[in-house]
C-alpha positions in Angstrom: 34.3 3.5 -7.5 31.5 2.3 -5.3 29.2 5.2 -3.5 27.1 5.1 -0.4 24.2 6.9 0.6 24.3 6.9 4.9 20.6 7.9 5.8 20.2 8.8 10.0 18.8 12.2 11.7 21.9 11.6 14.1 25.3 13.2 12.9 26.9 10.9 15.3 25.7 7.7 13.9 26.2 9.2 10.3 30.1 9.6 11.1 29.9 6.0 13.4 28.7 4.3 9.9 31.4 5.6 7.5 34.0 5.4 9.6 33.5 1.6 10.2 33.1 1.6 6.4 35.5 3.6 5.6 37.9 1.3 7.5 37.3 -1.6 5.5 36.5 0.7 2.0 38.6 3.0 2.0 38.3 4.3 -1.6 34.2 4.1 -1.5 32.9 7.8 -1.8 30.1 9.0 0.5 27.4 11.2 0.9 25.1 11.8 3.7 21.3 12.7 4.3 19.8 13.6 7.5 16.0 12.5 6.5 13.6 10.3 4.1 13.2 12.6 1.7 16.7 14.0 2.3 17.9 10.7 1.0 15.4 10.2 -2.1 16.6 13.8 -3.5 20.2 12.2 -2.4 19.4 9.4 -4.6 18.3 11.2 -7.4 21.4 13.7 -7.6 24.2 11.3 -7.1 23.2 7.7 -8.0 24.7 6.0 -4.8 25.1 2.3 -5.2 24.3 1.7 -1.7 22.3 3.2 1.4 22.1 2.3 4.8 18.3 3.6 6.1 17.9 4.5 9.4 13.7 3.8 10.4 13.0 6.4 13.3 13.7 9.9 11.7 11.5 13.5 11.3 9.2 13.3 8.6 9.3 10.2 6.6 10.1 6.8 8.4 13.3 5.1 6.8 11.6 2.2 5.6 9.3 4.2 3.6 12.0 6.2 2.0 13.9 2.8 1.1 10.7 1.7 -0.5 10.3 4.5 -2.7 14.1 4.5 -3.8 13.8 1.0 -4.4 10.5 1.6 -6.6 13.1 3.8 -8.5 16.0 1.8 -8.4 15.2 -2.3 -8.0 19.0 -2.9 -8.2 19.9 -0.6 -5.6 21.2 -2.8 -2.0 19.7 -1.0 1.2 20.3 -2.1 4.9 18.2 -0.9 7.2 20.0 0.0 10.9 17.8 0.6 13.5 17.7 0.3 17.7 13.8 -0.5 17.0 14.2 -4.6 16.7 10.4 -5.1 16.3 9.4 -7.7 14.0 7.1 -6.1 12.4 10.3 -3.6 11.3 12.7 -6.5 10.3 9.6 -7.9 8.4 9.1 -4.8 6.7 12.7 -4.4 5.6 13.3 -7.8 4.4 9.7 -7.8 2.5 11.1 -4.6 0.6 14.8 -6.6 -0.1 16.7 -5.0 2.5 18.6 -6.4 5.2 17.7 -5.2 8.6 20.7 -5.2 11.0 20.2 -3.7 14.8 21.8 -0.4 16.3 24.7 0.3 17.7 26.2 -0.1 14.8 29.8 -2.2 15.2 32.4 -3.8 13.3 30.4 -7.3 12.8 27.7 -5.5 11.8 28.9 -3.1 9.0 31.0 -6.4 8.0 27.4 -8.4 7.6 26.1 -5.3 5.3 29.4 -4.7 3.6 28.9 -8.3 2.3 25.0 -7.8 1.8 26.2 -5.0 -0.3 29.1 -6.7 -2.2 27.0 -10.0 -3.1 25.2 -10.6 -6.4 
């Protein structure tokens, strides 16, 4: 069974994200963090396979969080939703081997990180 890490301060886009997953992965398991170093500790503790990374959060920025997991786990897949479309962030994520897909999150574009997640 796959498992996936969702990663945003917003409860709302938390349940937005695995419901659109869960739609089309239905027997994934998930787990939640609110915050950067929510989600490394998350990491640690359950061994996701997955993560989707919010940037703009309290404390640690998303992108920094993904690069420290990612430190510790180099086969770990991480896309990195955000409404902040700047270059400079969808050149950060890609530079760390993320995929950087922009807020609101919809059904074409959990389908386009379902398939990041799913390919070798």
């Amino acid at each position: 069974m796959k498992k996936l890490l969702i990663v945003d301060d917003s409860k709302v886009s938390r349940m937005v994200i695995r419901a659109h997953v869960k739609a089309v992965q239905p027997e994934w398991e998930f787990i939640e963090a609110a915050s950067g170093e929510e989600a490394i500790k998350m990491v640690e503790q359950h061994a996701p396979d997955f993560c989707t990374m919010d940037i703009n959060m309290p404390g640690m920025l998303g992108t920094d969080a993904a690069e420290q997991i990612l430190q510790a786990h180099p086969h770990m897949r991480i896309a990195i939703f955000s409404a902040n479309v700047q270059d400079t962030m969808q050149t950060r994520a890609h530079a760390l081997g993320a995929i950087f897909v922009a807020k609101p999150v919809t059904e074409k574009s959990i389908a386009i990180v379902i398939h990041h997640f799913m390919s070798e």
